[in-house]
C-alpha positions, -999 to 999 in steps of 0.1 A, spaced: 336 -164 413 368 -147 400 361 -133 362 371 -158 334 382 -142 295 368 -159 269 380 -146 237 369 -160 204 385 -144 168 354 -125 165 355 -118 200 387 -103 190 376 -85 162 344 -71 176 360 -57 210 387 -39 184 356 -26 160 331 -14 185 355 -8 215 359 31 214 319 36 205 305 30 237 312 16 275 305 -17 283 284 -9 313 261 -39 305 292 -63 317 284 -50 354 265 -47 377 252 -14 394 286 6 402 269 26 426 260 -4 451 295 -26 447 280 -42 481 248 -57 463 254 -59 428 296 -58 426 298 -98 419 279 -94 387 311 -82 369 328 -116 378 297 -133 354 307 -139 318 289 -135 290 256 -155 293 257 -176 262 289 -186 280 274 -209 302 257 -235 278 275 -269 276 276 -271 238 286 -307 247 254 -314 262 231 -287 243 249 -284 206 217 -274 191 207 -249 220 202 -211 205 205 -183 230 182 -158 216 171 -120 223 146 -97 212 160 -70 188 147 -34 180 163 -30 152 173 1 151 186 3 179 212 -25 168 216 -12 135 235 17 149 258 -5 156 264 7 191 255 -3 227 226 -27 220 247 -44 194 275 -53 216 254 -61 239 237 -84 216 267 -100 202 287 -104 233 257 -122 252 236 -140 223 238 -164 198 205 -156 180 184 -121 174 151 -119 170 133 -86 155 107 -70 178 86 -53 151 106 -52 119 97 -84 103 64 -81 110 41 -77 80 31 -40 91 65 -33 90 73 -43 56 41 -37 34 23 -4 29 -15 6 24 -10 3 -10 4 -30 -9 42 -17 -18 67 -32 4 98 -27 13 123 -46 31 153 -27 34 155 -28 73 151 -67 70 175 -66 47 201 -49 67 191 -61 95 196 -100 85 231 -90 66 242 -73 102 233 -96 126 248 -127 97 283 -111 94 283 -104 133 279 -146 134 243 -143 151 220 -166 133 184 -145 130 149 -160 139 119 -147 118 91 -136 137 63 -135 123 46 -145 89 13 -152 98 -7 -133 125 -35 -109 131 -18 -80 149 5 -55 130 -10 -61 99 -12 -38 68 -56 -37 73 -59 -12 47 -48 -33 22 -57 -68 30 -96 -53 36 -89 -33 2 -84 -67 -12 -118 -82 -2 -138 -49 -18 -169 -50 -38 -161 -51 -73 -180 -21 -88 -210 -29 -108 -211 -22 -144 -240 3 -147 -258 8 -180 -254 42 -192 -291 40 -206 -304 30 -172 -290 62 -156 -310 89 -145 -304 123 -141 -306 148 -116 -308 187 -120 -289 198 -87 -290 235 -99 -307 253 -133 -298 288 -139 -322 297 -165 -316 332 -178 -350 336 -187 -361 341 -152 -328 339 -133 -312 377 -125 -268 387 -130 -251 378 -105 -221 399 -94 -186 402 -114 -157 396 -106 -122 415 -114 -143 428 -149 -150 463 -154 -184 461 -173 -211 448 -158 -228 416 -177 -261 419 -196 -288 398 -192 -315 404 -220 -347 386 -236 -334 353 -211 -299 360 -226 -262 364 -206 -236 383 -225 -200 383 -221 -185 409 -240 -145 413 -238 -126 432 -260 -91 422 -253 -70 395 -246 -63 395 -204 -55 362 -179 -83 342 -181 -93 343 -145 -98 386 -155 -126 384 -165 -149 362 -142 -188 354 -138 -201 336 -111 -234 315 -121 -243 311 -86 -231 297 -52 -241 274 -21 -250 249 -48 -250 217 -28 -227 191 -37 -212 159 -28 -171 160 -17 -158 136 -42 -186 137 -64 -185 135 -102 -211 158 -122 -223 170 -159 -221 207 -164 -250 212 -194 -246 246 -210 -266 264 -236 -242 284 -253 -225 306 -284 -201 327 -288 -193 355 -317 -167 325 -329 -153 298 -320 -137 291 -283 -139 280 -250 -142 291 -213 -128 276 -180 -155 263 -157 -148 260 -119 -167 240 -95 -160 238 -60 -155 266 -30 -122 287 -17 -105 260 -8 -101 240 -39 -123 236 -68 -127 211 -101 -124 224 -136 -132 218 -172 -131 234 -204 -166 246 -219 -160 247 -256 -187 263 -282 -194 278 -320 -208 306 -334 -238 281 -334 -265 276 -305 -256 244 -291 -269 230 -259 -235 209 -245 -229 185 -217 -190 185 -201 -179 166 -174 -166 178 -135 -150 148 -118 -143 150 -82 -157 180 -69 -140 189 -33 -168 207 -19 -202 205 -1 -213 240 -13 -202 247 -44 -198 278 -67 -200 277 -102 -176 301 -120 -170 305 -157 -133 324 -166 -131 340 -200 -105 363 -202 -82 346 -230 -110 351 -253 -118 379 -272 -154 386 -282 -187 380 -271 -201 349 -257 -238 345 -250 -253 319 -225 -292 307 -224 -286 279 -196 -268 262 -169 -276 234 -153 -250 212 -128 -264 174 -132 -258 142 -110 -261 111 -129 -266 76 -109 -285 45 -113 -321 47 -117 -323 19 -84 -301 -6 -65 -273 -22 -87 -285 -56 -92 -259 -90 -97 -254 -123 -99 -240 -147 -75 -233 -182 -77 -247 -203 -51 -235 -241 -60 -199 -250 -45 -182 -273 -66 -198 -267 -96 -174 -283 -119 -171 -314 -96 -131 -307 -98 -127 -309 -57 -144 -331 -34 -167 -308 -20 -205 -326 -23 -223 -298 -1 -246 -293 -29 -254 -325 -44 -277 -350 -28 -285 -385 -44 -314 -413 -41 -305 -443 -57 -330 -477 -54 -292 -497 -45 -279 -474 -18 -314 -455 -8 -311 -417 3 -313 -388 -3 -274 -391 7 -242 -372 -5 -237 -380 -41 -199 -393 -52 -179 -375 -76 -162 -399 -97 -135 -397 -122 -142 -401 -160 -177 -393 -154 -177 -351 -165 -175 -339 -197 -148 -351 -216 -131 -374 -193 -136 -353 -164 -148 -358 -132 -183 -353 -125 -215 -372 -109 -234 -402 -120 -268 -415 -108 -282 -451 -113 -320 -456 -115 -336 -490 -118 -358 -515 -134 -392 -510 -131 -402 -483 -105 -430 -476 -85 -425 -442 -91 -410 -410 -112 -393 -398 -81 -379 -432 -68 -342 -420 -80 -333 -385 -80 -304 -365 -83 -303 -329 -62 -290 -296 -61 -293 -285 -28 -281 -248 -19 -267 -232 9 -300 -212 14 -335 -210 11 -354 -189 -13 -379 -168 -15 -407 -163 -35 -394 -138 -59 -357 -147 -64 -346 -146 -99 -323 -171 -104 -303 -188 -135 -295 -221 -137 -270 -241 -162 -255 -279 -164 -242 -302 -188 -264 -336 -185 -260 -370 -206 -273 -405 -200 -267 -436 -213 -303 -446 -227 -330 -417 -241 -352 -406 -217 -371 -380 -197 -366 -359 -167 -386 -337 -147 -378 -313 -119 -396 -307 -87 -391 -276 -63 -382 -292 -27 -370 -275 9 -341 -297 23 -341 -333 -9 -370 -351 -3 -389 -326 16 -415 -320 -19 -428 -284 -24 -440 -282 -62 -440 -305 -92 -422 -282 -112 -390 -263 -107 -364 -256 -136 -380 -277 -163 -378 -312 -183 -347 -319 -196 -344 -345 -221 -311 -367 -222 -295 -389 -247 -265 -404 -250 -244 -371 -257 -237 -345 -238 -260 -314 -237 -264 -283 -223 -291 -270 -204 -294 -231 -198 -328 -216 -182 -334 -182 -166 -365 -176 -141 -385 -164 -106 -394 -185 -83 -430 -186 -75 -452 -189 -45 -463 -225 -51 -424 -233 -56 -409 -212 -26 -436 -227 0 -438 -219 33 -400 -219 38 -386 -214 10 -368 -232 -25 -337 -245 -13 -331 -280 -32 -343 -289 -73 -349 -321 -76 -345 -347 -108 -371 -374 -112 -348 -398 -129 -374 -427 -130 -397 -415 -157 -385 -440 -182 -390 -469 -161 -358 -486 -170 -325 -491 -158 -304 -460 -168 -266 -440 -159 -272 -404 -160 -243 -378 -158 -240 -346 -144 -212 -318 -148 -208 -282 -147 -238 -271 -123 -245 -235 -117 -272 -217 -95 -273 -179 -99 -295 -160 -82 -299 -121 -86 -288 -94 -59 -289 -65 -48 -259 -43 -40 -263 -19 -6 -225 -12 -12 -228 -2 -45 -206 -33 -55 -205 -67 -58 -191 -91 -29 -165 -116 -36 -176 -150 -30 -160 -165 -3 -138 -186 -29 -126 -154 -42 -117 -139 -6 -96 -173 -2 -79 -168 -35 -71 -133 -31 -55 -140 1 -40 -166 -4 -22 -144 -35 -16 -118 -8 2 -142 16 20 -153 -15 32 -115 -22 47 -112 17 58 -143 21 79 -149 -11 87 -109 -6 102 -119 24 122 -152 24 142 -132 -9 147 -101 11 161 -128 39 179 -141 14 184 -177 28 197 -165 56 171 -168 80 167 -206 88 135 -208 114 101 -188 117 73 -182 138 54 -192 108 18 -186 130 14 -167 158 -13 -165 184 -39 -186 169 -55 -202 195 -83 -184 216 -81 -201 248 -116 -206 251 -147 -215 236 -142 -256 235 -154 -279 211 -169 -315 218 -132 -326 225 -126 -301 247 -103 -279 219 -101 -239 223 -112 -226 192 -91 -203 171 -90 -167 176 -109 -149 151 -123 -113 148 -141 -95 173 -152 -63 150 -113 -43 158 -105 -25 129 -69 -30 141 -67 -64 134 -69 -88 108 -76 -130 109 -69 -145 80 -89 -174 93 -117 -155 89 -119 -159 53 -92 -187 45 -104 -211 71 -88 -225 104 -74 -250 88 -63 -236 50 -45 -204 63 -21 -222 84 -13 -247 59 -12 -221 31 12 -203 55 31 -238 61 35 -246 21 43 -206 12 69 -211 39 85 -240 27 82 -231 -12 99 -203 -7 124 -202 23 160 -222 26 157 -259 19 165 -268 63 136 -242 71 124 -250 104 88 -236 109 74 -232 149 35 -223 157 42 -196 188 15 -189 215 10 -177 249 -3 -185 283 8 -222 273 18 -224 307 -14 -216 321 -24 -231 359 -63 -218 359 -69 -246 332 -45 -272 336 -26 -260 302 -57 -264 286 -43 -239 257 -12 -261 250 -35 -290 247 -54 -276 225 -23 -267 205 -13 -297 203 -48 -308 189 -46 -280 159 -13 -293 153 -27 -322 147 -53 -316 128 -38 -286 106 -6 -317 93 -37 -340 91 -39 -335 52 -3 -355 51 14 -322 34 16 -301 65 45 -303 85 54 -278 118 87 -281 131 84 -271 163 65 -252 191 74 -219 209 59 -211 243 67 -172 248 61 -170 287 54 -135 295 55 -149 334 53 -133 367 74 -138 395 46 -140 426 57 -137 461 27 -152 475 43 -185 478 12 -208 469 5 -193 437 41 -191 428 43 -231 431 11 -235 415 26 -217 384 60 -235 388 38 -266 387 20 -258 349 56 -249 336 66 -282 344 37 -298 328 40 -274 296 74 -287 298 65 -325 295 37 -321 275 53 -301 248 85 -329 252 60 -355 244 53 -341 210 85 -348 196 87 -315 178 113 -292 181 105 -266 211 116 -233 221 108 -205 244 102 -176 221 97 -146 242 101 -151 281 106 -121 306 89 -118 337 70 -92 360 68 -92 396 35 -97 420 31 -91 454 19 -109 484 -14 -91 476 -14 -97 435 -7 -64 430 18 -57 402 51 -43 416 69 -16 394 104 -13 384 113 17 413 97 -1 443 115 -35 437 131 -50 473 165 -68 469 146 -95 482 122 -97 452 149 -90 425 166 -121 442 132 -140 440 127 -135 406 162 -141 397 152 -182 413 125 -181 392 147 -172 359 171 -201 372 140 -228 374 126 -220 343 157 -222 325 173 -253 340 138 -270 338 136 -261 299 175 -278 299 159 -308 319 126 -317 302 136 -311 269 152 -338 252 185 -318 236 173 -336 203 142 -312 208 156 -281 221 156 -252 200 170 -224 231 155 -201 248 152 -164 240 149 -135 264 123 -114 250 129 -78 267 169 -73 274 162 -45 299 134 -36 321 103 -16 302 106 19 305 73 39 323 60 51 283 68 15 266 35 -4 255 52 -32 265 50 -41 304 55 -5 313 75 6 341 80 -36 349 112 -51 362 112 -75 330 145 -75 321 182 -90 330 196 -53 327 181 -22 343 175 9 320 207 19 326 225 -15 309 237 -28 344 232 -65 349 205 -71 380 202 -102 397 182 -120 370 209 -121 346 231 -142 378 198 -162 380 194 -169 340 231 -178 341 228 -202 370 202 -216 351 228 -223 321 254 -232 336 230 -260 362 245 -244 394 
């Protein structure tokens, strides 16, 4: 076809800006084969060939680095001239923006956005939610132990090295003419003038073994012939911790503090120089303090405790009406005060103590041993008697007695009781549910239950106390906060559409429907899954909300996934997609836009398996059209295969392959056009502009791109336009 001009005004303006900065080599094909690749050049600009008539929402997108584009150079026209959206490989990932201390910075976003804005490219975010490329450090900094508070008193002490000038020879000096004296279990320092303190030096001792990092008493018995003070140094050549040994004309025995010390073997080395006179030394001693055994602490056990969510894991009822043991109700207006909390109904008349009962069941057994506290607020509406029994799962009875016999009345009270629990009580298999005869007065009553708490004590192997898993939830959900509202500002409203979840689904590992679990961690230290600790449904829809709070007000927000075009399980992935989908908007808050497929295909020349894989994109196709959401192809490029399924490289390509794949751009591309309602279509971005150079971690040395490395269009860019254009 004979080369058409298309010139918008900021066609105009950007071919007069960027002209003179660099060749537009990437508007040909390869000059050095005219024969092959000449009619290339008479090919417009791809996003050229949608019918905005037909398509009007259809977004031709690219992936970005942006830095490359920032320089405002080749890669920018390039992107400009053929695109109408960018997307950012790496730099609005959260890796990219947040540090290991949890400082981020999102200048490159910033720039980035305003560039791409002002060249009339809208921007797609990518990604806010994901397990690769993020900050670890931190978010695992996040979920530390708290340190345990230690009791000074129930410290003990350590002597890591005593130098006891009764029994303990000089050791050598250093830079000090006069050798030291050590008399009658004394050490004198004599100096009679002023000199640098590091002059006049006295090693105590060396190859004291020490801990790198470690924090030490330095316990001296000491005077001087008036009042002063010394430098102490601790440590070895390479770097050492100091502090300043004061005394009196008194004998004092004196404790001072080295923090940190950098070494393993340690010297200890007093400096006295700035002091002029004697100083006299009975004792040194270098002392580790640390806790006399494992820190010990308490964590809560009940979920729910204040009967403020719906959560009824813990609490089990048997009622004469309704029978049981069964999940008790939390009702409103039944807490303290108003709020809402849990009430049981006994009956006329019973047969038994134990014929209604209220239980706390917790999420483990325990053994005999476990210490344990236990608190709750408890009314009824008639006086009367309780007691407790010890049980395994309710109603399985271990012991008579468990937590004691609460007495209720018609106002609120509170019951608070420490304890261990004891052979008879833990069993065979241990205490896991106390149970509440509620029967004892042998008349038709309402009790009321509120505030519940089950502590049991720990013991710390980390030196620290875990978060409970509430906590983890909380603090992530705070850190998700930090990024996310970090980043829609730094976007500035700008950026209308996200990958707001990326690459959650497994594809394997099917539930009773059939439904690939999520991914989750595998023990990288690369990696981090939020649904690990928020839960596969709560970090998507925290994700979801974050998004919407904080982004534009037309935010459109896209799950993104691969191998959704998958033949070896009949697109069991996108079905299972589809399913989360489902289930994640379930809670009638959660809304996702739309779904992006990022086909990272292959071209294969065996010509069975190519049709078999033609055949699943045709089925992703329909079966992400029947969702109704919004759909786009996020990141599609493509490899080649051989006959043989071996993986061609870039160099050993035949014309008759580059032409094959460039049909293969052309179906995919005219399919998306065809099966997509246009209400639906998003567009369709090319995820890797040129082919992947032989160091990339990215489909290295693969024939993945519409340009070669050199910026000349290759067949595949004809193809993708064909596919455009429906020719």
């Amino acid at each position: 076809m004979k080369k058409t001009i298309i010139i918008s005004a900021l066609g105009v303006l950007f071919m007069a800006s960027c002209a003179d900065t660099f060749d537009h080599s990437y508007e040909m094909g390869r000059p050095d084969n005219v024969a092959e690749y000449g009619y290339l050049s008479d090919y417009q600009p791809l996003k050229s060939y949608v019918d905005r008539s037909k398509y009007a929402g259809f977004k031709l997108g690219v992936g970005t680095t942006v830095s490359d584009y920032l320089k405002k150079e080749l890669v920018y026209g390039l992107t400009n001239s053929n695109f109408d959206e960018t997307v950012a490989g790496n730099a609005m990932k959260m890796a990219s923006c947040v540090k290991d201390d949890g400082s981020m910075d999102f200048s490159s976003v910033m720039e980035y956005v305003q560039t791409a804005t002002d060249a009339g490219l809208s921007v797609y975010g990518h990604t806010l939610a994901w397990h690769a490329q993020q900050p670890v450090k931190w978010l695992q900094s996040l979920l530390a132990d708290r340190p345990v508070e230690i009791d000074p008193d129930a410290m003990v002490e350590t002597v890591v090295h005593e130098c006891d000038y009764a029994n303990h020879s000089s050791y050598p000096w250093y830079r000090m003419s006069d050798l030291p004296q050590v008399e009658g279990g004394i050490l004198t320092i004599a100096n009679p003038e002023a000199k640098a303190n590091w002059e006049v030096q006295y090693f105590v001792d060396d190859g004291i073994p020490t801990t790198v990092g470690g924090d030490y008493i330095l316990r001296v018995t000491i005077k001087g012939s008036a009042d002063g003070s010394l430098n102490c140094n601790v440590g070895d050549w390479s770097g050492q911790a100091s502090c300043l040994v004061t005394f009196s004309e008194e004998w004092a025995t004196l404790d001072f503090k080295v923090n940190a010390v950098p070494a393993s073997s340690s010297f200890v080395v007093f400096q006295s120089g700035a002091f002029v006179g004697t100083i006299w030394v009975k004792k040194v001693e270098l002392i580790k303090k640390e806790s006399a055994g494992p820190a010990t602490y308490m964590e809560e056990l009940v979920v729910n405790g204040d009967m403020e969510g719906t959560d009824v894991s813990c609490f089990y009822t048997t009622e004469p009406a309704t029978g049981g043991p069964h999940a008790s109700q939390i009702s409103d207006g039944a807490g303290m005060g108003g709020s809402r909390g849990i009430m049981v109904q006994s009956a006329d008349n019973p047969a038994n103590d134990w014929d209604c009962q209220f239980f706390i069941r917790l999420p483990e057994a325990l053994p005999e041993g476990t210490k344990y506290h236990i608190k709750f607020d408890y009314r009824a509406d008639k006086e009367g008697d309780a007691d407790t029994q010890a049980h395994g799962e309710p109603g399985s009875y271990q012991h008579w007695s468990m937590v004691g016999s609460p007495h209720f009345t018609t106002e609120w009270q509170h019951w608070d009781k420490t304890g261990s629990i004891d052979a008879s009580q833990a069993g065979s298999g241990g205490m896991r549910t106390i149970a509440f005869n509620l029967s004892k007065n042998k008349t038709a009553t309402k009790f009321y239950f509120d505030n519940v708490r089950f502590e049991v004590e720990r013991q710390s192997s980390s030196g620290g106390i875990p978060l409970t898993d509430k906590e983890k939830r909380d603090t992530l959900a705070w850190a998700m906060e930090q990024w996310i509202s970090g980043m829609m500002d730094a976007c500035g409203g700008n950026v209308k559409a996200w990958d707001v979840v990326n690459e959650a689904i497994s594809g394997g590992s099917p539930d009773s429907e059939g439904v690939y679990a999520l991914q989750h961690s595998t023990g990288s230290e690369t990696d981090f899954f939020w649904q690990d600790y928020m839960g596969d449904l709560d970090y998507v829809r925290t994700a979801v909300k974050l998004a919407r709070k904080y982004g534009p007000e037309d935010i459109k927000l896209f799950v993104n996934d691969y191998n959704l075009e998958s033949d070896w399980d009949q697109n069991g992935k996108l079905k299972s997609l589809i399913k989360w989908i489902e289930r994640w908007e379930a809670d009638g808050v959660t809304k996702i836009d739309g779904i992006g497929t990022q086909m990272h295909i292959s071209c294969y020349m065996n010509p069975a398996t190519q049709e078999s894989k033609k055949n699943a994109i045709v089925n992703m196709l329909k079966l992400m059209a029947q969702t109704g959401k919004l759909i786009r192809i996020s990141e599609l490029d493509m490899g080649l295969v051989d006959a043989d399924g071996n993986d061609v490289m870039t160099t050993a390509v035949t014309e008759e392959q580059h032409k094959a794949m460039a049909e293969l751009y052309k179906f995919v591309v005219g399919k998306y056009l065809e099966l997509i309602p246009a209400a639906q279509q998003w567009g369709i971005c090319q995820w890797a502009a040129t082919d992947s150079p032989a160091g990339s971690g990215w489909r290295a040395n693969s024939p993945i791109g519409l340009w070669d490395l050199d910026y000349h269009r290759k067949h595949t860019y004809a193809g993708f336009a064909d596919g455009l254009s429906g020719k």
